[in-house]
N, C-alpha and C positions, 0 to 999 in steps of 0.2 A: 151318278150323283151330280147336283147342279148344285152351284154359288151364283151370289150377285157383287157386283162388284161396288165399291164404295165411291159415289158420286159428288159432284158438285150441285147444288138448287139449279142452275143455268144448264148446265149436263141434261138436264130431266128435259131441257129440249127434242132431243136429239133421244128422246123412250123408247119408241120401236126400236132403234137400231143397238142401243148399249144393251137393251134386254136382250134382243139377237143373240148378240155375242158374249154374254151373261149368264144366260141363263139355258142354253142348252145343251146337253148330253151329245157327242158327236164323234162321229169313227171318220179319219181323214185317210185319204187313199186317194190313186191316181184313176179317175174313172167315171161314171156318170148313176152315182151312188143318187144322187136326187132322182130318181126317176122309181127308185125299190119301195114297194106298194105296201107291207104288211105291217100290220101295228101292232107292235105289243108292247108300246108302252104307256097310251093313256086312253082315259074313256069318256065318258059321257058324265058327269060329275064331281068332276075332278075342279078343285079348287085350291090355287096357287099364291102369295103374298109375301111380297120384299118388300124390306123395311130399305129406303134409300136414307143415308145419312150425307151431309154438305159438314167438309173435313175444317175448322178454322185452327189454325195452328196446333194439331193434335188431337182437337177438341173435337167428336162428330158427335154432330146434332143432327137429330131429328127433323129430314126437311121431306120427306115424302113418303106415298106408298106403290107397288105395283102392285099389281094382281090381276091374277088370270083365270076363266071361269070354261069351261067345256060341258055343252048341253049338247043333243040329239036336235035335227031341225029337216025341212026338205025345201031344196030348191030347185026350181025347172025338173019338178017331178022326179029327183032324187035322193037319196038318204043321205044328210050331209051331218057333220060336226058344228055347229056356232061353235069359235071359239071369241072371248072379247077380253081383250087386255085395255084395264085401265091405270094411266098413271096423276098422280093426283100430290101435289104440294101439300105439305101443312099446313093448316090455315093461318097458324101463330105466325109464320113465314108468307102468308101471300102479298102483304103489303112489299115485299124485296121482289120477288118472281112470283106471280101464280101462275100454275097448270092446273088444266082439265082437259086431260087426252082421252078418247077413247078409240082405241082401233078393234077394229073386227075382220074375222076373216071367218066366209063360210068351204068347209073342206071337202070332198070326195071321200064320201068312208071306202068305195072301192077302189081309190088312185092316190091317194093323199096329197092331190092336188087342188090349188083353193078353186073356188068358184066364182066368189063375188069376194073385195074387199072395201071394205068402210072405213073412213079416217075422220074424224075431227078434233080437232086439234085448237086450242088455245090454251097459249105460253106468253104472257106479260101482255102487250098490246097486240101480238100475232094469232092472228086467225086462217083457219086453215079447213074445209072440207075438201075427202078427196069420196070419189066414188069409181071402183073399176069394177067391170064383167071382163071374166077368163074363158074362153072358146079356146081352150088347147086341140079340139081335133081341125080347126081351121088357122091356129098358132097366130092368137090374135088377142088381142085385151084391148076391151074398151070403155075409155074413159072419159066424163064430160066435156073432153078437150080433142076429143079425137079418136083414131085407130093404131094401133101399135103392133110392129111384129114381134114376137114371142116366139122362144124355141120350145120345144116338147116338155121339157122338164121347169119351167120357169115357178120361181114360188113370189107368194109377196113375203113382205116383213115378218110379219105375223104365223104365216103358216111354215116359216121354213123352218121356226125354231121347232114345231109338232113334228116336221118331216124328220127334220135331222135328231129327233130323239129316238127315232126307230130302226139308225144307222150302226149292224153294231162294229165296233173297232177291235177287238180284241184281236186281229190277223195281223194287226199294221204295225209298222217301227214309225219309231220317234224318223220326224222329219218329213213322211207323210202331207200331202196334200191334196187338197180334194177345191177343184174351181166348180162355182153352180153361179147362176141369175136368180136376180130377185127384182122385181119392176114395185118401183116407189118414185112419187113426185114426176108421173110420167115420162119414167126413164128407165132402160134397162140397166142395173148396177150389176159388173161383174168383181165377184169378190172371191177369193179362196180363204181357206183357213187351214194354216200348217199346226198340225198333232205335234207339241210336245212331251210331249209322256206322259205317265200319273204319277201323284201328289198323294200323301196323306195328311190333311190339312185338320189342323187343332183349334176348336174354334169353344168357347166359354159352353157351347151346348155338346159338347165331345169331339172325337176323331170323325171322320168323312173321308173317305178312298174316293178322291175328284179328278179329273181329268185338265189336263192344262194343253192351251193351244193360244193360238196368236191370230186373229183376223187381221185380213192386209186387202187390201184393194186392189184390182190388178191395172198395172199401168199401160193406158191407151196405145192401140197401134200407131 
């Protein structure tokens, strides 16, 4: 079960990365679980959408949307995934913050490793495109800025939250963690996320057996 978490307008900066950690299904373990190929849990049609709310003293309003779209596509003569998450301000609200993000990520149906990722990004007066190519058997990403080493398993923004919904956790104890890479902003970011247990969480639309965990960063050598 996935939840999205309740944001600030300003927060919607920072979209790829709260969806990340938001909105994906995840089994936490000591191990190199990002590298496990099989999918069973989404497909080619598959259509996602969170309602972001900006909290003002109790009060959440209506300040954006995401949404996430999975088509069938081929690139460099293979069978890939488009996926494209958009996230997008209210308009009633664009004169405080506007966003128009859209990120893309094209995936491996037989590695569930991305291929190509796409970013453009504008947040108030910030503007932002990004463009990377993924050569994992030469453990390389490149991007209009350059060549990057990459390890085997590396994911972007976008595609890690697909990888890690086909991770399953049911073996693991609370406390559980699982470190992976994700390359964004021309950087390798090493992050882990410790498995808190499950949740049965009561929400105006019913109950939901959801999964709680904690993303944390991991701090520099």
């Amino acid at each position: 079960m996935t939840c999205a978490y309740l944001c600030t307008v300003k927060r919607i900066r920072h979209f790829a990365l709260i969806v990340l950690f938001s909105v994906m299904s995840i089994r936490l373990s000591v191990g190199n679980d990002f590298c496990v190929t099989n999918n069973f849990s989404f497909q080619a049609g598959e259509v996602i959408t969170y309602k972001v709310f900006y909290n003002i003293i109790g009060l959440y309003v209506d300040a954006g949307t995401a949404s996430f779209t999975v088509t069938n596509a081929r690139l460099n003569n293979r069978t890939a995934y488009h996926i494209v998450g958009l996230g997008t301000s209210n308009p009633s609200y664009d004169w405080i913050f506007r966003v128009r993000d859209r990120y893309e990520t094209y995936i491996d149906t037989a590695t569930l490793k991305p291929m190509r990722f796409v970013r453009h990004v504008e947040e108030g007066g910030f503007r932002k495109d990004e463009l990377v190519n993924f050569f994992h058997d030469e453990k390389q990403a490149i991007s209009t800025k350059g060549t990057h080493p990459i390890n085997e398993c590396m994911q972007d923004v976008l595609s890690s939250i697909y990888f890690a919904r086909n991770i399953d956790f049911s073996k693991y104890k609370i406390g559980d963690k699982i470190p992976f890479s994700m390359f964004l902003d021309d950087q390798v970011h090493n992050i882990y996320i410790r498995y808190l247990g499950k949740e049965v969480v009561k929400t105006r639309y019913g109950k939901f057996n959801a999964i709680k965990f904690k993303p944390m960063f991991l701090q520099p050598p």
